[in-house]
Structures are given as structure tokens and as C-alpha cells.
N, C-alpha and C positions, 0 to 999 in steps of 0.2 A: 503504569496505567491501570494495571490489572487489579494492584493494592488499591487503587484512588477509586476505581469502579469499584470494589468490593465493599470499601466504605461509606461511599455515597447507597448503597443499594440498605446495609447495615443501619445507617442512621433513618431512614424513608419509612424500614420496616420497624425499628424502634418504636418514632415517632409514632405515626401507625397504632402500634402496640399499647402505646400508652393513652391514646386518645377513645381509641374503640377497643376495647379488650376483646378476645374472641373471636375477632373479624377476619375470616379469609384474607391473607395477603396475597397479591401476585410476586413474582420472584422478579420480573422486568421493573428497571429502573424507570422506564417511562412509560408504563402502567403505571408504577406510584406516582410518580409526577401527576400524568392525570389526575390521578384519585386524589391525591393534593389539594390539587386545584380547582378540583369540582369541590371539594369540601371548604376551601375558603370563598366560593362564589357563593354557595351556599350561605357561611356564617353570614358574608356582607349582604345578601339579600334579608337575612335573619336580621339584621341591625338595624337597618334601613324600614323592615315594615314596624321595629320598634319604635325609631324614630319615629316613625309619623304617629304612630296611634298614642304615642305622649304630646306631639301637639294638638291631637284632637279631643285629649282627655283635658289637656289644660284649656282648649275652648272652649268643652264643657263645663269645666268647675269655671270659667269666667263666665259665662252664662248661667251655671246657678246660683252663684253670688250675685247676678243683676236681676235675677229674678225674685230673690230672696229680699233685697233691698226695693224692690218695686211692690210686692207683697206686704215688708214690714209699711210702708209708706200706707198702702191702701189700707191695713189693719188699723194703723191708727188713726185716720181718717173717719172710717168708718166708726168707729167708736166714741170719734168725737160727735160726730151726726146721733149716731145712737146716744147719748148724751142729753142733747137737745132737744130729741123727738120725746126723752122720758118727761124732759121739763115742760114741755107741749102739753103733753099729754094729763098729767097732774094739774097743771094749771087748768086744762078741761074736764078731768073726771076723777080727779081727787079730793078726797077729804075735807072737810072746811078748815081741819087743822095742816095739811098737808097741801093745799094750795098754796100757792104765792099770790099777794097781794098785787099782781097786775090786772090795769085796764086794756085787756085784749079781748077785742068784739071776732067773730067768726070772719073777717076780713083778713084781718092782720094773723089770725090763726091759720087761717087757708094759705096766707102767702108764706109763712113762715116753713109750710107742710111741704108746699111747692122750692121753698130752697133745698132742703132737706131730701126731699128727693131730686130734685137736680143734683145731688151730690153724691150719691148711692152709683146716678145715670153716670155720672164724669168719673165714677174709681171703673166702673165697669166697663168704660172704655179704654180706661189704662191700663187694663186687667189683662184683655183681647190684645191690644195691640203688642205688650208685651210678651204674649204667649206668641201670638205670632200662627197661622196656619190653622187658622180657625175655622173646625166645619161648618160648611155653608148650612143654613138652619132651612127646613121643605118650606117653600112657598105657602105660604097663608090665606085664602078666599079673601079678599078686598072688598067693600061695599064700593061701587062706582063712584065716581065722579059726577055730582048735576049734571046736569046737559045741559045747562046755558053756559054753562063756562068756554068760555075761549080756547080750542083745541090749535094748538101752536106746535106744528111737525119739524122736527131735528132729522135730517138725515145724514149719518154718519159713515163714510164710505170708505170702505178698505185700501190699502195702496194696491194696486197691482204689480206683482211679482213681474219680474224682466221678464223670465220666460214667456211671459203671456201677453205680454204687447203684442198689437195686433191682431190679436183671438175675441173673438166674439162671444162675448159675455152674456151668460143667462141666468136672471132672475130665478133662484128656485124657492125661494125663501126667504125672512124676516122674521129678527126679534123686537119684540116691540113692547114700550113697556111707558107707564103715566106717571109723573112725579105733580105732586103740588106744585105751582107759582105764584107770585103775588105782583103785582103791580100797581102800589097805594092808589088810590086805595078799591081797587079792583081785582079780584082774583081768575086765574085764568090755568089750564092744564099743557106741561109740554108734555108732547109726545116724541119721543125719543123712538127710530126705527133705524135698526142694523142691517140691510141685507143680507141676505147668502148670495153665492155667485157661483156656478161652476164652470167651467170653460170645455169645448167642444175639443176634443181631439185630447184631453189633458184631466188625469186624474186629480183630485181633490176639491174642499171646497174653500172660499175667500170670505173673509166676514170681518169687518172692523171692531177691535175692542171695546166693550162696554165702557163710557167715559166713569171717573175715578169722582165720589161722590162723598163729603161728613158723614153723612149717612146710608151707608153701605147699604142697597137694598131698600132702601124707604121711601114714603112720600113726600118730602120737603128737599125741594130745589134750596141752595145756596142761598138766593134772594130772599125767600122765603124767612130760613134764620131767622137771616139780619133783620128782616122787620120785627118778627117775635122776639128778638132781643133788644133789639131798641125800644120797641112800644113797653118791655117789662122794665129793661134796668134804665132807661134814659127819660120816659116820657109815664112811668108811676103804675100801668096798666099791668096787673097782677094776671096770671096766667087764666085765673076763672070770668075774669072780665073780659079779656080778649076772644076766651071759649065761646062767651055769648054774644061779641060783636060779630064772629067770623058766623056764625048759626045765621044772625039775620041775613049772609049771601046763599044760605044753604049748602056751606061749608061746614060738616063737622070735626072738629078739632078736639079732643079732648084736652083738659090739663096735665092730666098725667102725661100723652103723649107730647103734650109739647117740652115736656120738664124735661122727658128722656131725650127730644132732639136735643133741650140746652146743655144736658150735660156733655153728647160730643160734643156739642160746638166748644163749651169751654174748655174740655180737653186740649181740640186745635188749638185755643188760644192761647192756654198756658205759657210759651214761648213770650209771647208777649207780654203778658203779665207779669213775671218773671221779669220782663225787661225794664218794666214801666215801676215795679217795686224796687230794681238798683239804682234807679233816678231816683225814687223820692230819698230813699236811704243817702243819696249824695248831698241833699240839702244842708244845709244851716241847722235847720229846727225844721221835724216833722210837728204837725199836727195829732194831736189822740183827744178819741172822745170819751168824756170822761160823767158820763150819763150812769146815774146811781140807781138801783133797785135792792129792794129788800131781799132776802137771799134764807131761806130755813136753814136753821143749825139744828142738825142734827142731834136726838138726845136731849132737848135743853127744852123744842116747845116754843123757843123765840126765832126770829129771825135778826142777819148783820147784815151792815151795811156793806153793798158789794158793787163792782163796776163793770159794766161793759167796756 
């Protein structure tokens, strides 16, 4: 027994020896034992926060690889717009040699400017949502709302917490806030209000979340959109015409501002569009238009023949 203690004490202290050189040993066998075993809880605690911080590093490199790929997408997007605005542009304020032979009147130049930036507006929202945690940008001074428009009050009421059934609830407060609406062809203002609430005998306060909106923060209800999208891509009404019908209710509307709503909206939409492009691609035979315009070459002084 005494040989068999001696060498278990023998091997501990080894062991020991060889792991931490220099280290005070104790001479009790279950002293070493402890010190053993605190040092192997140790390694597996050691392993364990490795482990994790390698699945959190591979989240992040799959996240900048989605990020990277949502970035390359908006870069070349972008560059194709930019593209366009140059051909815009030349066609307007270029050269007699370096214009292009098109019939485009300041209509079709306006609506052309208005895609174009709808398209800048919809990468910018792709941009945000995949970054994800986006500071809230300081409130902006608003010019009002007319005042013959239709004020139409939402009142949005928070659930009451268990604890507090049957407690007497008081009004201490409201958030309150105006979004455009529309109802063809008459425009009208919701007013969206939040209470606060705090309860007698019970600390805190109650308030219903701000309903979830295309346009975070802005003036266009939902409804809204869809008419300015419909009156532009379904019924021909380019952004600067609809400017000047909404003006005669004494609504103003800029074009630009409304380019920026269409580009969240098509954001939203994407999904579906996406969807409605795998139909047509299931067809027989798609349709292409095959509408010709002269086209500058480069160097040469002529123009070729080239297609949309």
C-alpha cells in the first residue's frame, strides 16, 4: 500500500512538473488531486468559451459575406443608373456632336430623371435594411398639413400587463404624430395617438408600439403608395403631373419626395417581382422589345445601330 501511495503521489507530482514547471507542489495526494482537477475544469471552461467565440466568428464572416454580396449588387446597380443619367444628360447638354439623335421633350426627360432616381431611393433602402440597426436620424421641422383636410384619429392602446387589472389607469401622456392619406380622389390626414398610462399604487409607464410603416418615420400612409404608384406605372401620370394635381388640393408633394417613397415601396415589392419574373421565364416564348436607336461610337464620329 505504502509502494502504491508513493507512486500515485510520484506520478501527480510528475505530472505537475511537467505541465507547470516551477510550481510549488503540495506533497498530499489529494491536494494534487484537487489541483488536477481544478486545472482540468479550467482547460474545459478554456475550450468551451473557444468554442463559442468560433461560432460567433463564423456568424460574422457569414454576415460579411451577405453583406458583401448585397453591397456588390447595389454597386452595380448603381452604376448602371449612373450610366443612364450620363445618357440623360448628353442628350440635354451635350455637344451637337456628342448628343444622340433622340426625340425627347422635357416630359419624357423629367420622367426618365424620376426612374432614375426612384432607383438610387430603392438601393438605399436595401442598403439600410441590410445593415440593420440604423440610427434613428433627429426629427425634421414639418410644414403642416392644410386644415381642411380630414383629420381621422387612430387610437392605439397598449395591452394591460396582468399585474394591473383592476388598477385605475391614468392618462399622463401621448405620442402623437400625422401621416399623409388619400382617398381618390380626396386627401385627408390620419392622426395616429399613443397614450402613456401609469397606474396608482405601481411603478412604471404603459404605451402601445408605434405601428410598423414602408416608410419609417414619413408622411405617406400605405394607401397613399399605392395610388402614387398606380396613377405613375398603370394609369401614365409621371411624378411632376401628379406634383401639380395633388397642389390644386393644397397638398404639397414634391417629385423628388415622392420618387423616394417609390423606391421603398419597390424595395417591398421585390419579392414579388422576383416572383412574377419566374412565371414569365416559365413560358413557351417570352416577349422582347426590340425598339432601335442610334447609339455614338466612340472614336469614329458615327453612330450604330443599337436596341433597347
Amino acid at each position: 500500500m505504502r509502494l502504491e501511495r508513493l507512486g500515485k503521489r510520484l506520478f501527480c507530482a510528475l505530472l505537475l512538473a511537467m505541465v507547470l514547471p516551477g510550481l510549488a507542489l503540495p506533497d498530499d495526494v489529494d491536494a494534487l488531486k484537487a489541483m488536477i482537477l481544478s486545472m482540468a475544469r479550467e482547460q474545459a471552461a478554456s475550450e468551451a468559451r473557444i468554442a463559442v467565440a468560433g461560432v460567433r466568428i463564423a456568424a460574422s464572416e457569414a454576415e460579411v459575406a451577405r453583406l458583401k454580396a448585397v453591397e456588390k449588387s447595389a454597386n452595380e446597380r448603381i452604376a448602371n443608373l449612373t450610366s443612364i443619367l450620363k445618357v440623360l444628360q448628353r442628350t440635354q447638354h451635350g455637344t451637337r456632336s456628342e448628343r444622340l439623335r433622340l426625340a425627347i421633350d422635357d416630359e419624357q426627360a423629367s420622367f426618365a430623371f424620376e426612374e432614375v432616381e426612384t432607383g438610387l431611393s430603392e438601393i438605399r433602402s436595401e442598403l439600410d435594411r441590410a445593415v440593420g440597426n440604423k440610427p434613428k436620424r433627429a426629427p425634421r421641422p414639418r410644414k403642416g398639413f392644410a386644415a381642411h383636410l380630414e383629420r381621422i384619429e387612430e387610437v392605439v392602446e397598449p395591452e394591460i400587463p396582468g399585474d394591473c387589472e383592476g388598477l385605475e389607469k391614468v392618462l399622463i401622456g401621448e405620442d402623437r404624430s400625422e401621416r399623409l392619406d388619400v382617398e381618390p380622389p380626396k386627401f385627408r390626414v390620419i392622426v395616429t395617438r399613443r397614450p402613456k398610462y401609469a397606474f396608482r399604487g405601481r411603478d412604471g409607464v404603459v404605451q402601445a408600439l408605434a405601428p410598423a410603416h414602408i416608410v419609417e418615420s414619413g408622411l405617406p400612409t400605405e394607401r397613399l403608395l399605392a395610388y402614387i404608384a398606380v396613377s405613375k406605372y398603370a394609369d401614365g401620370l409621371p411624378l411632376y403631373r401628379q406634383e401639380a394635381i395633388y397642389l390644386r388640393d393644397g397638398v404639397e408633394l414634391s417629385r423628388s419626395l415622392m420618387a423616394q417613397w417609390l423606391g421603398h415601396l419597390g424595395f417591398e415589392l421585390q419579392m414579388l417581382a422576383d416572383y412574377i419574373l419566374e412565371c414569365v421565364k416559365e413560358g413557351e416564348r417570352v416577349f422582347a422589345d426590340e425598339t432601335t436607336l442610334p447609339t455614338l461610337a466612340p472614336g469614329s464620329g458615327k453612330t450604330t445601330k443599337a436596341w433597347l
